[in-house]
N, CA, C and O atoms as a GROMACS GRO file, in nm:
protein
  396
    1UNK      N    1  -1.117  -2.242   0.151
    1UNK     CA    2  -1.184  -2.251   0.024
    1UNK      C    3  -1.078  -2.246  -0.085
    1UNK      O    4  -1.003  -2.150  -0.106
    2UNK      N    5  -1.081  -2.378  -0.164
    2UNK     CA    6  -0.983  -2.355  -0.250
    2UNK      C    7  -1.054  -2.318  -0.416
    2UNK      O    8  -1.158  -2.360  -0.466
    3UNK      N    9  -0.948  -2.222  -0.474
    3UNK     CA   10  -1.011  -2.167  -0.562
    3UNK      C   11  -0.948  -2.220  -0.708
    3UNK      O   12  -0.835  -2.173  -0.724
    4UNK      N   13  -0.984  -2.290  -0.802
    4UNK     CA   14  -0.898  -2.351  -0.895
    4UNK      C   15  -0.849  -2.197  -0.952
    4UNK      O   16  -0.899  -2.085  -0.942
    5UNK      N   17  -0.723  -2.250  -1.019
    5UNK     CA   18  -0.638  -2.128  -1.104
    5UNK      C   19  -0.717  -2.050  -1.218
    5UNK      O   20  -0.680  -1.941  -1.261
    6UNK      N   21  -0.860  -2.135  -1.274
    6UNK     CA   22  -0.880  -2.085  -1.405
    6UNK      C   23  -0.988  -1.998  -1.349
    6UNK      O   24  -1.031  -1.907  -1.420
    7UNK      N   25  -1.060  -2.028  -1.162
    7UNK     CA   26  -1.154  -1.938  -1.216
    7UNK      C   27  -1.103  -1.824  -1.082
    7UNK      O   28  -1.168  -1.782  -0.987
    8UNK      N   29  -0.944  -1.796  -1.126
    8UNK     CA   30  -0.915  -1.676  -1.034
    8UNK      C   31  -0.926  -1.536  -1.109
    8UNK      O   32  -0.952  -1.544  -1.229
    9UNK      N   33  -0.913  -1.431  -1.065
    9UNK     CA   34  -0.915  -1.299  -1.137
    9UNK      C   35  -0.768  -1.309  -1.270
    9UNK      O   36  -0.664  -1.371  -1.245
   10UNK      N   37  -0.780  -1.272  -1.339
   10UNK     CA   38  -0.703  -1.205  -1.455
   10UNK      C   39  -0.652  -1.103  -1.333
   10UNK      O   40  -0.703  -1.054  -1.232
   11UNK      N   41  -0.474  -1.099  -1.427
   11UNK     CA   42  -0.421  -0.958  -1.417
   11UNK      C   43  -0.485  -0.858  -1.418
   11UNK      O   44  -0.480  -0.766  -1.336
   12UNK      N   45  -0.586  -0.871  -1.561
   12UNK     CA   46  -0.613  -0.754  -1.632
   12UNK      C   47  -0.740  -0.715  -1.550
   12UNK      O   48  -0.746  -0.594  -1.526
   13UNK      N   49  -0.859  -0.803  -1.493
   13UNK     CA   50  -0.918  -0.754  -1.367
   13UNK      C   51  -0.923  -0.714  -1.301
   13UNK      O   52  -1.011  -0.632  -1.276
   14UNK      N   53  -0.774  -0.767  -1.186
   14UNK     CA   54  -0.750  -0.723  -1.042
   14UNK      C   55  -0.754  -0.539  -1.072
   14UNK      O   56  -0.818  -0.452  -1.014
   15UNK      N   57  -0.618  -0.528  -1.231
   15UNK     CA   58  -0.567  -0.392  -1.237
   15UNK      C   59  -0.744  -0.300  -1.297
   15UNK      O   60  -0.768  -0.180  -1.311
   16UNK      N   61  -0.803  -0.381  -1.311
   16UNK     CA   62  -0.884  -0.268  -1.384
   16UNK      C   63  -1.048  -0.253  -1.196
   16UNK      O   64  -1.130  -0.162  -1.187
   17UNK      N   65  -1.037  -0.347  -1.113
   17UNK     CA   66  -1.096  -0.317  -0.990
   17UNK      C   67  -1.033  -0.232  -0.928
   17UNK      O   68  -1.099  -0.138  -0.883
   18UNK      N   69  -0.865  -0.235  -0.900
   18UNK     CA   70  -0.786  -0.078  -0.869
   18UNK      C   71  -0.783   0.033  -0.924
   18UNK      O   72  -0.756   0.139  -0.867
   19UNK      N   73  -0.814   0.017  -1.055
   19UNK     CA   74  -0.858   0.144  -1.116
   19UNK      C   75  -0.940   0.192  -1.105
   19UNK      O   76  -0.943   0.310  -1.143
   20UNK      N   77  -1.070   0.125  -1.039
   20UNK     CA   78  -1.157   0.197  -1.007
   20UNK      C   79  -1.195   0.203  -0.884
   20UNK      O   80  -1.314   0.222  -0.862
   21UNK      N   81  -1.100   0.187  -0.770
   21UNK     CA   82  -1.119   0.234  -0.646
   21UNK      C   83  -1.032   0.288  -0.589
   21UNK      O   84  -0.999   0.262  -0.473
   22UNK      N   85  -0.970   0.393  -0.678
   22UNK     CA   86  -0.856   0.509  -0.648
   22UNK      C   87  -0.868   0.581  -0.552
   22UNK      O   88  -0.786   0.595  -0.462
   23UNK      N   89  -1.010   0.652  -0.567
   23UNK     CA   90  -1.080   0.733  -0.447
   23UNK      C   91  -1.068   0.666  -0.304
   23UNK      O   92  -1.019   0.719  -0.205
   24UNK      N   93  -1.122   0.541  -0.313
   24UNK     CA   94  -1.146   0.486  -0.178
   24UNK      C   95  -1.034   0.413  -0.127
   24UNK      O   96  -1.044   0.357  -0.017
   25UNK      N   97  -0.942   0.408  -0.186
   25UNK     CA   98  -0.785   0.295  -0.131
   25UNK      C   99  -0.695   0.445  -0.112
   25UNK      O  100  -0.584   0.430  -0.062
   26UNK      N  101  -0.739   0.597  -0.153
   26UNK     CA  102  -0.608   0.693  -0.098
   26UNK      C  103  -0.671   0.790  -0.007
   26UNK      O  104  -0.641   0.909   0.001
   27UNK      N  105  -0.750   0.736   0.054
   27UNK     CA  106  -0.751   0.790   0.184
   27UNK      C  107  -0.692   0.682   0.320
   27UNK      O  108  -0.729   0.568   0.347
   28UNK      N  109  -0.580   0.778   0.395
   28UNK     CA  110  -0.494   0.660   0.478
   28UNK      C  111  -0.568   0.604   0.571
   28UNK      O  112  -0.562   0.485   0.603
   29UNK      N  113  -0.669   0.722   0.637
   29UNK     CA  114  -0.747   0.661   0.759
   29UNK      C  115  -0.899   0.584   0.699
   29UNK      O  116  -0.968   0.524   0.782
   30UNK      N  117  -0.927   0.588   0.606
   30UNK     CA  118  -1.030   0.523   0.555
   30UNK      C  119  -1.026   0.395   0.420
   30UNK      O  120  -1.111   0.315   0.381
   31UNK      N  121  -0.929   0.416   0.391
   31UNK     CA  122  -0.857   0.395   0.251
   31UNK      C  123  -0.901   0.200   0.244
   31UNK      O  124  -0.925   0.132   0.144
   32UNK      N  125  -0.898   0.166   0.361
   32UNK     CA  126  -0.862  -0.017   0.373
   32UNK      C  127  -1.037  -0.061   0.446
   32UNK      O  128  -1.038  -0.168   0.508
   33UNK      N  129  -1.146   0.000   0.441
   33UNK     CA  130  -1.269  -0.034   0.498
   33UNK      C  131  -1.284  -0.136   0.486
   33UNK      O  132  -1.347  -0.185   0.580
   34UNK      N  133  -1.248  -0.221   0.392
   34UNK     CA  134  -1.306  -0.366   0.373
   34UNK      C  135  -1.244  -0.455   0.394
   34UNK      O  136  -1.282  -0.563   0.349
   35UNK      N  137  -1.100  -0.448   0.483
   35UNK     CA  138  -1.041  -0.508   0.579
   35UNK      C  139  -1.037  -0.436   0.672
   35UNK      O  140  -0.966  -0.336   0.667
   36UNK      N  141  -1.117  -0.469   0.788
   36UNK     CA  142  -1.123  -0.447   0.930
   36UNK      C  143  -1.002  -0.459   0.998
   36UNK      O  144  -1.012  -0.450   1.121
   37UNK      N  145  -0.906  -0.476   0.957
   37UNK     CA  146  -0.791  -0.506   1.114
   37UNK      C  147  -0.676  -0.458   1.000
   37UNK      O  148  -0.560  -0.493   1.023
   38UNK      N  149  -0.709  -0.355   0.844
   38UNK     CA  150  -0.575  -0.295   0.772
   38UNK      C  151  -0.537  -0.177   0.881
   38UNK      O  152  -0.417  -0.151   0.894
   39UNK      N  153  -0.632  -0.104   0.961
   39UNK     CA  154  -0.524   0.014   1.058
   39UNK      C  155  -0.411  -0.070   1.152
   39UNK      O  156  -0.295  -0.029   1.159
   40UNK      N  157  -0.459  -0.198   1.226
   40UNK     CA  158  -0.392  -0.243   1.262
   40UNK      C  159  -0.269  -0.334   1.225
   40UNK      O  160  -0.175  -0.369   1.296
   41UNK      N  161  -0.303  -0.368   1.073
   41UNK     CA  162  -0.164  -0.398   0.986
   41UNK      C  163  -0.053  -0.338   0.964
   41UNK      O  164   0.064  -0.374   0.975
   42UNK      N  165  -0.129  -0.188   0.915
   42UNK     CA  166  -0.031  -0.085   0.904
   42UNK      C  167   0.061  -0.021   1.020
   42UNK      O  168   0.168   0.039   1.012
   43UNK      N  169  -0.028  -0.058   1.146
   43UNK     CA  170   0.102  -0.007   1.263
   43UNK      C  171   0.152  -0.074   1.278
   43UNK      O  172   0.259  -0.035   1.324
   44UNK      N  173   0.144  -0.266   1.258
   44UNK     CA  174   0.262  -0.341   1.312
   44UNK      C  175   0.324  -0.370   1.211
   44UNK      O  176   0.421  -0.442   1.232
   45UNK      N  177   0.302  -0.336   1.086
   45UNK     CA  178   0.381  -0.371   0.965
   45UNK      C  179   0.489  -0.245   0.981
   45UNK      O  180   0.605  -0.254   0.943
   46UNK      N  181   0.428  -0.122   1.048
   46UNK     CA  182   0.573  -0.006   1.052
   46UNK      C  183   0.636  -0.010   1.164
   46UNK      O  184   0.753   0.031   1.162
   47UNK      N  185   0.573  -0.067   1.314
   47UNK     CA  186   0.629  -0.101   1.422
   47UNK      C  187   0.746  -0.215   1.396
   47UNK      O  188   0.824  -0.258   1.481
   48UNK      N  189   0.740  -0.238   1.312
   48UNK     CA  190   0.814  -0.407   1.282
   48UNK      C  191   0.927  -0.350   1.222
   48UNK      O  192   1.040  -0.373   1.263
   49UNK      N  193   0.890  -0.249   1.089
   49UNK     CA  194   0.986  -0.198   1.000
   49UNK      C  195   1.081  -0.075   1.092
   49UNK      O  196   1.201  -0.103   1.086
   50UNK      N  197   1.057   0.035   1.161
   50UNK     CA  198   1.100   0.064   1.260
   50UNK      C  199   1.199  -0.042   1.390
   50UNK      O  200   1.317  -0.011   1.406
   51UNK      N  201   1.164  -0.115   1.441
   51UNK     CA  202   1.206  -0.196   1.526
   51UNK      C  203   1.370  -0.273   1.470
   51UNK      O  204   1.480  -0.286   1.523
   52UNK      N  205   1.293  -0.321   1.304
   52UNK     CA  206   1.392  -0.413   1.286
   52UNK      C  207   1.546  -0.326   1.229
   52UNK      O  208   1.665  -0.357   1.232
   53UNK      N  209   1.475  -0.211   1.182
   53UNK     CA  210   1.588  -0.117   1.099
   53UNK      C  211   1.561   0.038   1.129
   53UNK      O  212   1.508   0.111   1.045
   54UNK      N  213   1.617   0.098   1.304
   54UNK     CA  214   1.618   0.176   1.277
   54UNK      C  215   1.630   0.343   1.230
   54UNK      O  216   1.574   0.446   1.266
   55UNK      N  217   1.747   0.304   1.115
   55UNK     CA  218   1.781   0.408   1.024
   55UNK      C  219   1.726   0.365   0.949
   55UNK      O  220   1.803   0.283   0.900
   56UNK      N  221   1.602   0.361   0.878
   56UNK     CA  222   1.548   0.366   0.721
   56UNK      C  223   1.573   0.410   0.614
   56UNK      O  224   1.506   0.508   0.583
   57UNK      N  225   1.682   0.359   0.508
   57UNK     CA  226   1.732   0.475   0.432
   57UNK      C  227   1.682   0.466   0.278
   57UNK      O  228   1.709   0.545   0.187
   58UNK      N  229   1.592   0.330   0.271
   58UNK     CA  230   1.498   0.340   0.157
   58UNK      C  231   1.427   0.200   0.182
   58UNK      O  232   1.463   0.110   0.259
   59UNK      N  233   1.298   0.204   0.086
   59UNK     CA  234   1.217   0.162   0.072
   59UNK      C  235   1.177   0.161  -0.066
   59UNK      O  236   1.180   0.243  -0.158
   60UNK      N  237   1.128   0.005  -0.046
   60UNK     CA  238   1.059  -0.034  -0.209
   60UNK      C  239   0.908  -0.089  -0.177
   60UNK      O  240   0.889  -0.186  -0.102
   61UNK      N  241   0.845  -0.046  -0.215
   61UNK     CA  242   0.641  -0.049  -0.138
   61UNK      C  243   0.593  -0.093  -0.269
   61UNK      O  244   0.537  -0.015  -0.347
   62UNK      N  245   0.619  -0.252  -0.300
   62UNK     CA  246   0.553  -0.292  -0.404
   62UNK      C  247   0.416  -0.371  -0.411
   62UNK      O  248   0.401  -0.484  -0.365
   63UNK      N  249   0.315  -0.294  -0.477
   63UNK     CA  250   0.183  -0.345  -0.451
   63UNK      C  251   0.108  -0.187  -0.397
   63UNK      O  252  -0.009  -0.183  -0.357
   64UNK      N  253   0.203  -0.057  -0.406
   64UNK     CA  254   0.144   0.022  -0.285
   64UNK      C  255   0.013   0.085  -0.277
   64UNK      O  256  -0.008   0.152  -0.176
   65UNK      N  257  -0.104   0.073  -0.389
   65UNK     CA  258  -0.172   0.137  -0.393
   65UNK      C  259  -0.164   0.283  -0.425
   65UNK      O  260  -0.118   0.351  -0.516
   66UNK      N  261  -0.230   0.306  -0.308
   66UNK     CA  262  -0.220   0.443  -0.311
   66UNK      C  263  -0.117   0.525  -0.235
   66UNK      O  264  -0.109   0.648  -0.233
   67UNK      N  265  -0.040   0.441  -0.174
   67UNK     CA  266   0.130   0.438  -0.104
   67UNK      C  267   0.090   0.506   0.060
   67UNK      O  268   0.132   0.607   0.117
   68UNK      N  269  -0.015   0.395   0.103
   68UNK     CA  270  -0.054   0.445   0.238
   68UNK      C  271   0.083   0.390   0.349
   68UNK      O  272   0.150   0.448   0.434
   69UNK      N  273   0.080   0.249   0.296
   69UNK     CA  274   0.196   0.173   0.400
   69UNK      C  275   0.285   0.242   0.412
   69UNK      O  276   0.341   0.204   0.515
   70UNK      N  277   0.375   0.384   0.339
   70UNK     CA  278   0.485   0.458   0.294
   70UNK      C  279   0.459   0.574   0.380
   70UNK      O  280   0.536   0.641   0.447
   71UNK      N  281   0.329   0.581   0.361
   71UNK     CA  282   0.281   0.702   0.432
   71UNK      C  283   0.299   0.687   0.580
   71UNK      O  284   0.377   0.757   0.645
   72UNK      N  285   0.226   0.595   0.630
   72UNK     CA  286   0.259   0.549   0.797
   72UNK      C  287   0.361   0.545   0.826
   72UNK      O  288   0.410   0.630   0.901
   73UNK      N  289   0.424   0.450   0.780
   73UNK     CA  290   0.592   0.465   0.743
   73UNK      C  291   0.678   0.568   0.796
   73UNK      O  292   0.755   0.552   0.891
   74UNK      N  293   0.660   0.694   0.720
   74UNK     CA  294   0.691   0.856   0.732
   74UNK      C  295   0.636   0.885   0.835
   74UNK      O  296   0.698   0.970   0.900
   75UNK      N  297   0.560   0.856   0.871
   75UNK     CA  298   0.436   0.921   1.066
   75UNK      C  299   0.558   0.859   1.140
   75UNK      O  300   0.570   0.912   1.251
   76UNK      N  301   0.677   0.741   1.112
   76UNK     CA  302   0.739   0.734   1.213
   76UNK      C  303   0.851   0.724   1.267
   76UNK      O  304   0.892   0.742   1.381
   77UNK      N  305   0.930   0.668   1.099
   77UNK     CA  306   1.062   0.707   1.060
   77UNK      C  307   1.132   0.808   1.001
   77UNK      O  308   1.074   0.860   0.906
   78UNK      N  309   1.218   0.844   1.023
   78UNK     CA  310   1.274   0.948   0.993
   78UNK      C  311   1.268   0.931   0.796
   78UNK      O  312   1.228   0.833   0.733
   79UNK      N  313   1.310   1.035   0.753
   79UNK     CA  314   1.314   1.066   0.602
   79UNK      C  315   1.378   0.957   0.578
   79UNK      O  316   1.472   0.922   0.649
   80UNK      N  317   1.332   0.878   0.458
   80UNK     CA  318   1.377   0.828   0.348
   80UNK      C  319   1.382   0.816   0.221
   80UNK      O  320   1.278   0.866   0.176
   81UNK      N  321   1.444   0.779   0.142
   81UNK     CA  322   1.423   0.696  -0.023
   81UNK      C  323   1.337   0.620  -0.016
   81UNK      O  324   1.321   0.536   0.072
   82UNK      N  325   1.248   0.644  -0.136
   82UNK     CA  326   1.128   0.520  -0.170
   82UNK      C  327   1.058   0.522  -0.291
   82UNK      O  328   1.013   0.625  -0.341
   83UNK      N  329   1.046   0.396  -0.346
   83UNK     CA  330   1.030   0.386  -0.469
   83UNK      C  331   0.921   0.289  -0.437
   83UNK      O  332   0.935   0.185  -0.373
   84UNK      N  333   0.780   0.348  -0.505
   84UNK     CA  334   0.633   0.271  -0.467
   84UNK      C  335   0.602   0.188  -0.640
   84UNK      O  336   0.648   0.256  -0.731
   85UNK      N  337   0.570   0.125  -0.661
   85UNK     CA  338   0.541   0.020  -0.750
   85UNK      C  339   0.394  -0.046  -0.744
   85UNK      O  340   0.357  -0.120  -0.653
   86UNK      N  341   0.324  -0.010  -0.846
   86UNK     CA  342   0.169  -0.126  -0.782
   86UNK      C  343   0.102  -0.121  -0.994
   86UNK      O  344   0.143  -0.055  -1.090
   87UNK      N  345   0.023  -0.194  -0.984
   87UNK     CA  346  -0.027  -0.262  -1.117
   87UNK      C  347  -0.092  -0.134  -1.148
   87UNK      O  348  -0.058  -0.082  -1.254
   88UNK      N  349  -0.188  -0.065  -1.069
   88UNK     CA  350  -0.225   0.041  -1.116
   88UNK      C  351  -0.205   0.175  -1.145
   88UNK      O  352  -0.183   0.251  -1.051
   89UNK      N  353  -0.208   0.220  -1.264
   89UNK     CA  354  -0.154   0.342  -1.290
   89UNK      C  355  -0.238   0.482  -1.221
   89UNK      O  356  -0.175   0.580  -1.180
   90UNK      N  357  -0.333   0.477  -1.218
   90UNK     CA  358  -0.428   0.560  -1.142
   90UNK      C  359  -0.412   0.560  -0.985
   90UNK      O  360  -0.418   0.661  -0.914
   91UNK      N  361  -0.394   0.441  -0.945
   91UNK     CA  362  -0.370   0.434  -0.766
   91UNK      C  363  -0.180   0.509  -0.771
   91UNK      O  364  -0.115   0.581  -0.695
   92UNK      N  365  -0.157   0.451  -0.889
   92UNK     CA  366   0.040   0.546  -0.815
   92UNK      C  367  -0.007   0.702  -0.882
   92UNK      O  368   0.060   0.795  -0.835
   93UNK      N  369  -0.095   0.737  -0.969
   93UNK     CA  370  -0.100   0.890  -0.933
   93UNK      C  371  -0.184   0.961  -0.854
   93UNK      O  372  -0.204   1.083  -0.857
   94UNK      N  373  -0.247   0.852  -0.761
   94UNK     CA  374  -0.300   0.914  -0.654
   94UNK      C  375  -0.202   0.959  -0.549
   94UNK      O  376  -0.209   1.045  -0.461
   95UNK      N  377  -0.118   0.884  -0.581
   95UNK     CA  378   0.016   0.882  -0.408
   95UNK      C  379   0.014   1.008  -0.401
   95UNK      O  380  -0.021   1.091  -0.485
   96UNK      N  381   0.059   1.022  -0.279
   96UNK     CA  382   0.055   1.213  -0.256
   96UNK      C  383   0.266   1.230  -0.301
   96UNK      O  384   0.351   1.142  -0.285
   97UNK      N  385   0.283   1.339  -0.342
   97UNK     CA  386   0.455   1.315  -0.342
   97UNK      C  387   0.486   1.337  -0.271
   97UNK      O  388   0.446   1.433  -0.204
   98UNK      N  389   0.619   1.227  -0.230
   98UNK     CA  390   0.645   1.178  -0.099
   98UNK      C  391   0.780   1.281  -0.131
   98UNK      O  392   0.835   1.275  -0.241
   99UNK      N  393   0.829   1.378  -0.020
   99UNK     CA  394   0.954   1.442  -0.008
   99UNK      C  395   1.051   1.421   0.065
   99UNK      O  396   1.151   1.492   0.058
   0.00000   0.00000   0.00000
């Protein structure tokens, strides 16, 4: 389905639908309900990141939400640096602080 450019979401949309689903995108095990196969993203997206590098000595998680991918991440690599980045200001002060 192709979607012309004019009738895609605004910036100012996408960031203001993340703003209001702070609650439901920072929980890790529930956080992604409305993609069915995000638990299974998140283990091969860190199985992958693990595999390909692993000493992890930082990370840049841009887009992170509520910085779940960062979180899994940590379930399997050892400590790192990481700097999370995402449009919404409410989803990055949900992140839990990462130590």
């Amino acid at each position: 389905m192709d979607t012309k450019f004019e009738h895609k979401s605004s910036v100012e949309e996408i960031k203001n639908r993340f703003d209001e689903d702070v609650e439901r995108f920072s929980d890790l095990e529930t956080g992604q309900v409305a993609t069915i196969d995000a638990p299974l993203a998140m283990e091969l997206i860190t199985n992958a990141a693990c595999t390909t590098t692993p000493d992890i000595k930082t990370v840049l998680d841009i887009g992170c939400g509520a910085g779940n991918n960062t979180l899994k991440l940590l379930q399997t690599a050892s400590s790192f640096d990481c700097d999370l980045i995402d449009l919404s200001l409410p989803m990055l002060r949900s992140c839990p602080e990462i130590t």
